[in-house]
C-alpha positions as CSV (number, residue, x, y, z in Angstrom):
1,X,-82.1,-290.0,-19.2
2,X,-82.3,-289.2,-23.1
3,X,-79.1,-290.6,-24.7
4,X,-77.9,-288.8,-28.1
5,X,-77.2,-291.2,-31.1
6,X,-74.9,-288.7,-33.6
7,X,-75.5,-289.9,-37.3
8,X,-73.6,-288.0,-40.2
9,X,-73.8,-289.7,-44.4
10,X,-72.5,-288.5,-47.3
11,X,-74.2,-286.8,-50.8
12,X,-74.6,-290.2,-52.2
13,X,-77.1,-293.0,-52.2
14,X,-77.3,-294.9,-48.3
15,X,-79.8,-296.0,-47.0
16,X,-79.0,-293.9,-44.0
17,X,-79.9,-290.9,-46.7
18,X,-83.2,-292.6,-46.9
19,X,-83.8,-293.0,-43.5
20,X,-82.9,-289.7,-43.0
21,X,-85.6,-288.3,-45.3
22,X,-88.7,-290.7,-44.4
23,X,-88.0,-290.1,-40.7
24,X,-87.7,-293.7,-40.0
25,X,-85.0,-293.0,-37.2
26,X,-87.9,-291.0,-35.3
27,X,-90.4,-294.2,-36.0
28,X,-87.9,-297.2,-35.0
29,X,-86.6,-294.8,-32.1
30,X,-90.0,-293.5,-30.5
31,X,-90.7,-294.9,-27.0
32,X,-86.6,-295.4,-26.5
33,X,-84.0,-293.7,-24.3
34,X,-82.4,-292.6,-27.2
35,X,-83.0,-289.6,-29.8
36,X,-80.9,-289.5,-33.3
37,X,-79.9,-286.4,-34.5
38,X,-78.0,-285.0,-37.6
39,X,-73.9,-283.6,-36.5
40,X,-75.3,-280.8,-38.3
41,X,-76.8,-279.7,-35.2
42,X,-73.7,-279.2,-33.8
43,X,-70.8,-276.3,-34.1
44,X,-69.6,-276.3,-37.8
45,X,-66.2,-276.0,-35.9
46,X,-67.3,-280.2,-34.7
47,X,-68.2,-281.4,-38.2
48,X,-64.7,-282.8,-39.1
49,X,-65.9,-285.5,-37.1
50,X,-67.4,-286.8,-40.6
51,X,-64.1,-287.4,-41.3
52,X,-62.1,-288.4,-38.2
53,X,-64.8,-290.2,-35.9
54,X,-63.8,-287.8,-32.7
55,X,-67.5,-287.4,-31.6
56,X,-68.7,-290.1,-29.5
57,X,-71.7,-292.6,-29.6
58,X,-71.8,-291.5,-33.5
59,X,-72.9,-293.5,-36.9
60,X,-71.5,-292.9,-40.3
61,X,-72.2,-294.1,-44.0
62,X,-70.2,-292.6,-46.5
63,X,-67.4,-293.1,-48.5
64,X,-65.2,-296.1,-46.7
65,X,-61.8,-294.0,-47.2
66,X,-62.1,-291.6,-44.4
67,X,-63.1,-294.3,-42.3
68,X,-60.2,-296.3,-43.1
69,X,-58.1,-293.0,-42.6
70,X,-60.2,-292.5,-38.9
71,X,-59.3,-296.0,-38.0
72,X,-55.7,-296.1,-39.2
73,X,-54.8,-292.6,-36.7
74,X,-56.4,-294.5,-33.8
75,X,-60.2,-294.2,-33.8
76,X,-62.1,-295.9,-31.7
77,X,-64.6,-297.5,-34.2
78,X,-66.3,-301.0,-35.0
79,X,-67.4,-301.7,-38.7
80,X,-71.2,-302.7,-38.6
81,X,-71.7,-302.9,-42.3
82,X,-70.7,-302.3,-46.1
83,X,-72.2,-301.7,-49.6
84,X,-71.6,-301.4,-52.8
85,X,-73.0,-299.9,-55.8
86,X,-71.3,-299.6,-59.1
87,X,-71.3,-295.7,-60.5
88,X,-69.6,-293.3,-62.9
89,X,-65.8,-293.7,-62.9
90,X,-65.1,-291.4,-65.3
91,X,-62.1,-290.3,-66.9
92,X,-62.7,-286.6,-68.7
93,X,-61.4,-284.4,-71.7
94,X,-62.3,-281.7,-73.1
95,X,-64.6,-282.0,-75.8
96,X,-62.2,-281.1,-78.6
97,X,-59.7,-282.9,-77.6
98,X,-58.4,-285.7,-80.4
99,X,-57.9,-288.3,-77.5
100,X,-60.0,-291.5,-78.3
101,X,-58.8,-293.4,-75.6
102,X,-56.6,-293.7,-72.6
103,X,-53.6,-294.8,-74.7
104,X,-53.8,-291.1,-76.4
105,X,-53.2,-289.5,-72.4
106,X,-49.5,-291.1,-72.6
107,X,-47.3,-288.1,-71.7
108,X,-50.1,-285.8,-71.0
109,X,-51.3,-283.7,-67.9
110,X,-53.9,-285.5,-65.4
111,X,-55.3,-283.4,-62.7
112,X,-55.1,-284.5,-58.9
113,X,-57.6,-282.2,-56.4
114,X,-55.5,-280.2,-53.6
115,X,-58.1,-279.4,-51.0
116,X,-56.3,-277.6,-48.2
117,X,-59.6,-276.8,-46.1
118,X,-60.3,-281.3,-45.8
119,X,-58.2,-282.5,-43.0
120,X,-58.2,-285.9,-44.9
121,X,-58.0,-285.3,-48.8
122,X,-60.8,-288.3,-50.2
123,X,-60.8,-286.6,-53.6
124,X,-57.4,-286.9,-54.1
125,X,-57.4,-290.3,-53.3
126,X,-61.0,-291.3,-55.2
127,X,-58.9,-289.1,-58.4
128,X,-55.3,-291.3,-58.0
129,X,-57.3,-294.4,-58.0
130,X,-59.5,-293.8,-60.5
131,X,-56.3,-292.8,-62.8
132,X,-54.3,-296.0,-61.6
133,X,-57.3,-298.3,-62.4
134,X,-58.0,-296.7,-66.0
135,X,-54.6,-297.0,-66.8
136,X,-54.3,-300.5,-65.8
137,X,-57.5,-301.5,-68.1
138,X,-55.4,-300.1,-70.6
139,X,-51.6,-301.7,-69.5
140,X,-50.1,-298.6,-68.7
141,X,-49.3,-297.1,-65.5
142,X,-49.0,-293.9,-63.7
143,X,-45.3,-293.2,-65.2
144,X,-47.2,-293.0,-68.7
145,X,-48.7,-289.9,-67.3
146,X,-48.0,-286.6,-65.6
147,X,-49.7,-285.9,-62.5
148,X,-50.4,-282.0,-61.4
149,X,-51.8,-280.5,-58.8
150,X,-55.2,-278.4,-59.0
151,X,-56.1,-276.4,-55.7
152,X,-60.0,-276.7,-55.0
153,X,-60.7,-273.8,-52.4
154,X,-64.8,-275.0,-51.6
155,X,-65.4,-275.5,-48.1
156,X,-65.8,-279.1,-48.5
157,X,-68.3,-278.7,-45.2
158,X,-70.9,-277.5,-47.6
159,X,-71.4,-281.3,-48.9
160,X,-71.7,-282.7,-45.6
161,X,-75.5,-284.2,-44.3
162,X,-77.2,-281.6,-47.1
163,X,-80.7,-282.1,-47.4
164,X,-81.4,-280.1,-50.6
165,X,-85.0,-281.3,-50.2
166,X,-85.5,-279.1,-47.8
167,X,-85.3,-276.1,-50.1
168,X,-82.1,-274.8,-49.7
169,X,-80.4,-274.7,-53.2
170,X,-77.9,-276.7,-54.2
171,X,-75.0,-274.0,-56.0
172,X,-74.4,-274.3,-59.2
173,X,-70.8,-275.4,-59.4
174,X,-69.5,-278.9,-58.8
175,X,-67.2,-280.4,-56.2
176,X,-64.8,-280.8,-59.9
177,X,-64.8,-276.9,-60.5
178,X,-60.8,-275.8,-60.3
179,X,-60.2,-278.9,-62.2
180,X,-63.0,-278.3,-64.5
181,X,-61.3,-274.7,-64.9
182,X,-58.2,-276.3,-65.3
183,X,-59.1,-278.6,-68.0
184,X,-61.0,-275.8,-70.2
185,X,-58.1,-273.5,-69.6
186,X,-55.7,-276.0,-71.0
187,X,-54.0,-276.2,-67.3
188,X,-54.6,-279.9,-67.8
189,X,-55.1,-282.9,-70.0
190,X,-57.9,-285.0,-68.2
191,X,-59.5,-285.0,-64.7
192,X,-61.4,-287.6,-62.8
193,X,-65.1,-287.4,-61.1
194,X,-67.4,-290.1,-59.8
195,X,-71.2,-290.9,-58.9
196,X,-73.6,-288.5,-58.7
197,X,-71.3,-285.7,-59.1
198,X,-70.6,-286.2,-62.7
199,X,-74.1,-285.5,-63.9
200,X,-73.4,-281.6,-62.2
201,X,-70.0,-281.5,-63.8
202,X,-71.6,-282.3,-66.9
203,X,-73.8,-279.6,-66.4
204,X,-71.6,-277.1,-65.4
205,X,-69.2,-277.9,-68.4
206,X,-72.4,-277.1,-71.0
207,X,-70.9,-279.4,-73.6
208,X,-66.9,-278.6,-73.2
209,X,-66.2,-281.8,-72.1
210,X,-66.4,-285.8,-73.0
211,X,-66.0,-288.8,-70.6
212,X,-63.1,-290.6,-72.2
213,X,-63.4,-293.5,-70.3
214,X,-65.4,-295.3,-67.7
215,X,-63.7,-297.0,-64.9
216,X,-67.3,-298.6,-63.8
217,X,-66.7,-300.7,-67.5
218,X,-63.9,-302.9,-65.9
219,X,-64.8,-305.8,-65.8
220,X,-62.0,-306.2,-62.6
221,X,-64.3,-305.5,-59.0
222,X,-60.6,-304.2,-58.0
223,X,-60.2,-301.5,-60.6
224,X,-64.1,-300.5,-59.4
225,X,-62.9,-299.8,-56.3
226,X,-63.0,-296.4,-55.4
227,X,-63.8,-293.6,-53.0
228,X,-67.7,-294.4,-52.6
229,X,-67.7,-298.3,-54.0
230,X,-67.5,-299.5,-51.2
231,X,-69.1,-297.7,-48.7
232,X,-69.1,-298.3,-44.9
233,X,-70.9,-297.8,-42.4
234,X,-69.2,-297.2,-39.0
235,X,-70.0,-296.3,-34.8
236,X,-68.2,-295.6,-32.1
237,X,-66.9,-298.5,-30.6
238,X,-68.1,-297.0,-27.1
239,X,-72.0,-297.5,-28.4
240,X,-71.3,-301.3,-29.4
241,X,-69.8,-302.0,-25.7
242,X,-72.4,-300.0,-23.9
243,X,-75.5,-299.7,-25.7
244,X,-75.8,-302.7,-27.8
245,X,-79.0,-302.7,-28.1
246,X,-79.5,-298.8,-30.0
247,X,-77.1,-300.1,-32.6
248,X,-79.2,-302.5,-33.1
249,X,-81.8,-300.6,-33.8
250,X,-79.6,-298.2,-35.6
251,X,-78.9,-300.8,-38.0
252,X,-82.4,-302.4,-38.4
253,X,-83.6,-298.9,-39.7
254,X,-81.2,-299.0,-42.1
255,X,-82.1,-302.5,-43.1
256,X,-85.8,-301.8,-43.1
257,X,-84.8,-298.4,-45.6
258,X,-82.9,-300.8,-47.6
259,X,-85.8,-302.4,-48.7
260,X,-88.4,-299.8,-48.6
261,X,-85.9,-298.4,-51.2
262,X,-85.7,-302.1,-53.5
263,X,-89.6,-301.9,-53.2
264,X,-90.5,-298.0,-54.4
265,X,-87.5,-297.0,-56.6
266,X,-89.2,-294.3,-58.2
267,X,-89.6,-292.8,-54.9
268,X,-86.0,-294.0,-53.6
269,X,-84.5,-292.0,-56.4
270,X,-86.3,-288.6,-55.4
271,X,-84.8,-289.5,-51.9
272,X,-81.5,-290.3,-53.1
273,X,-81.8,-286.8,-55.8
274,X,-82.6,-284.9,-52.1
275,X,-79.3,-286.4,-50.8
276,X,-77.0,-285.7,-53.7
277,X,-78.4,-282.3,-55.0
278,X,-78.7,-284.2,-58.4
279,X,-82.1,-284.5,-60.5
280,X,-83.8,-287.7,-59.8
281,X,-83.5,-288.4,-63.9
282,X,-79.3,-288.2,-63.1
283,X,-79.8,-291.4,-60.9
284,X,-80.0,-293.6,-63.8
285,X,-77.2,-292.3,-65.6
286,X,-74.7,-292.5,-62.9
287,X,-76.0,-295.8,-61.0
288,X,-76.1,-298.8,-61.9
289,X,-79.8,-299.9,-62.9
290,X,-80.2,-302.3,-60.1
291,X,-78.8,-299.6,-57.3
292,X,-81.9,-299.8,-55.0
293,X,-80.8,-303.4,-54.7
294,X,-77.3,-302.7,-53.4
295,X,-78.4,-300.4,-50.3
296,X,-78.6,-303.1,-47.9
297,X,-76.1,-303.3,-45.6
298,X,-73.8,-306.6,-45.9
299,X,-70.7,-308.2,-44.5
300,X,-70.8,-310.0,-47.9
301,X,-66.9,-311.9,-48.3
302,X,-66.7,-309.9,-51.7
303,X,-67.4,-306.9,-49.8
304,X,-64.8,-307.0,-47.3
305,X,-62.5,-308.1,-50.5
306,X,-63.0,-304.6,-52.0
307,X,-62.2,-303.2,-48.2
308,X,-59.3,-304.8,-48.1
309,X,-58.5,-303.5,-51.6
310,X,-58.8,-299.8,-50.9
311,X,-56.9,-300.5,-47.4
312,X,-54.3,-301.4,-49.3
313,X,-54.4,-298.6,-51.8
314,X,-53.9,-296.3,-49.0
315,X,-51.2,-297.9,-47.5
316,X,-49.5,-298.3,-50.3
317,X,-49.4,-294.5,-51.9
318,X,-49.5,-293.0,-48.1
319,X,-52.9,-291.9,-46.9
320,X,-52.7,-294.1,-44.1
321,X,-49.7,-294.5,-42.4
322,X,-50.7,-297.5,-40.1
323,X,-52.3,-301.2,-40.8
324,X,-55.1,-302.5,-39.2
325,X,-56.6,-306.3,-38.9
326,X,-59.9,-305.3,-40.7
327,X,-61.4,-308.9,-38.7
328,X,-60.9,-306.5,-35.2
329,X,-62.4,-303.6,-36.1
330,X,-65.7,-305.8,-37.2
331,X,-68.6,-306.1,-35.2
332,X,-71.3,-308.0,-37.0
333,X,-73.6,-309.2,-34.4
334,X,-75.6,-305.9,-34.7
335,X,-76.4,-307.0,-38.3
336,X,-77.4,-310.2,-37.9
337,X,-79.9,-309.1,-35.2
338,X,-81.1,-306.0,-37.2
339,X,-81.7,-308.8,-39.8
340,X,-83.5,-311.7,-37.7
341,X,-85.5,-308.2,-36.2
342,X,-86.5,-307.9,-39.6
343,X,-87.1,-311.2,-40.5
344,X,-84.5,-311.7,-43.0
345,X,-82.6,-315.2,-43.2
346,X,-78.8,-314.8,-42.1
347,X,-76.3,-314.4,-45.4
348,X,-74.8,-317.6,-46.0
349,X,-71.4,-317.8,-44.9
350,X,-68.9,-318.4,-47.7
């Protein structure tokens, strides 16, 4: 009997993107029980499991919001592993605008994302926090400010498990583009985008636009927290109690992508361009230099110290209406084997 192991990741750099694209699943999974396959296989009308964990014996990597959010409304889930990889926090005005700094935004317009087709609005949440940090860096706060609302009507399914390597083309809009409109329009004062993104948005702007500021600068691992830093990577609780030892495989793919990544970076980044629809020369201006370092999976105490910080977040300003103890939804025995599989020494504890 073949069992199916669901896998979904998000447009940014994971090593499950990697794993995805070098077929490593098929070579660590060949002679097994099991066969792991893409949610994109399935019904589009089943791909809001990306976002709320309902499909069973499934994997996720991706942004550690929705997973929070999954967990909060009473998925069952384990956490197997997290990263982290500083990128593009950015802060945005038009080009012409006299603003030097985030000071100069006191009493002006800053755009929050509506997206009414997402059950669980990430971009809303990545765009608050990325306001509420900038603002901090600078002691002000969100009073100094005036939020308003900007309706994005994409299908935000469109993002989820792309392989643009596979030819289809990647459109020429970016996940910013009502707030983009709104901005040029004069509808708003500043908006927010992230990562990979920003290097589309700056396209699609053609020169009408300036980063103002750069969350990523911070010197403050809190204020970096955002919607993708950290990510997480999640299962179904069902597949740690029953089938212990797939997840471990699971995870020592991801491990062994990790460091294929670290060792051929000009190759990682075409694999991490195919993931986010981005040129591979975007990689190095929205990453961090060191990013094929930082797609090993960890359970790092500074790690779980930015989890707690976006948990908190969430509760605080209502995307989650229920706490969790983060030390019961961990399961990390599947990355110390994955690592000992690989012959990697154990973390030190801290």
């Amino acid at each position: 009997m073949t069992h199916t192991l669901w896998y979904t990741r998000c447009p940014v750099p994971t090593a499950s993107g990697i794993a995805f694209q070098r077929n490593m699943f098929g070579e660590l999974f060949a002679g097994t029980d099991y066969a792991v396959r893409n949610i994109s296989e399935l019904p589009k009308d089943r791909w809001d499991t990306h976002f709320n964990h309902a499909l069973d014996a499934s994997f996720r990597e991706g942004g550690g919001s929705p997973p929070i959010w999954a967990r909060a409304n009473g998925a069952s889930t384990r956490l197997l592993a997290i990263t982290f990889m500083e990128e593009v926090l950015g802060i945005y005005v038009r080009a012409d605008d006299p603003a030097q700094g985030m000071p100069d935004l006191a009493g002006r317009r800053c755009a929050l994302p509506v997206w009414p087709k997402l059950i669980f609005n990430f971009f809303r949440f990545a765009a608050e926090k990325g306001f509420h940090s900038a603002l901090k860096v600078h002691d002000m706060d969100e009073t100094d400010v005036k939020f308003v609302d900007v309706v994005e009507s994409d299908d935000p399914h469109r993002i989820i498990n792309s392989d643009f390597a596979s030819g289809r083309p990647r459109d020429n809009r970016s996940y910013y583009h009502a707030q983009l409109t709104a901005l040029l329009q004069g509808r708003a004062d500043a908006i927010f985008a992230k990562g990979g993104e920003v290097a589309q948005l700056e396209r699609e702007a053609h020169g009408r636009i300036r980063r103002l500021y750069d969350v990523a600068a911070s010197p403050t691992i809190a204020d970096r927290v955002n919607n993708s830093t950290p990510r997480l990577l999640t299962v179904s609780a069902s597949l740690v109690r029953d089938h212990p030892e797939a997840v471990v495989r699971y995870v020592q793919t991801l491990v062994r992508a990790a460091r294929w990544g670290e060792e051929h970076p000009g190759e990682a980044a075409q694999a991490i361009a195919a993931e986010a629809g981005i040129a591979a020369e975007d990689i190095g201006a929205c990453f961090e230099p060191r990013y094929p370092a930082k797609l090993m999976p960890s359970l790092d105490a500074d790690l779980l110290n930015a989890l707690a910080v976006m948990k908190s977040f969430l509760l605080q300003r209502g995307y989650v209406g229920r706490d969790f103890a983060v030390d019961e939804w961990l399961a990390p025995e599947p990355l110390a084997e994955a690592r000992a599989h690989e012959g990697l020494a154990q973390p030190r504890a801290r």
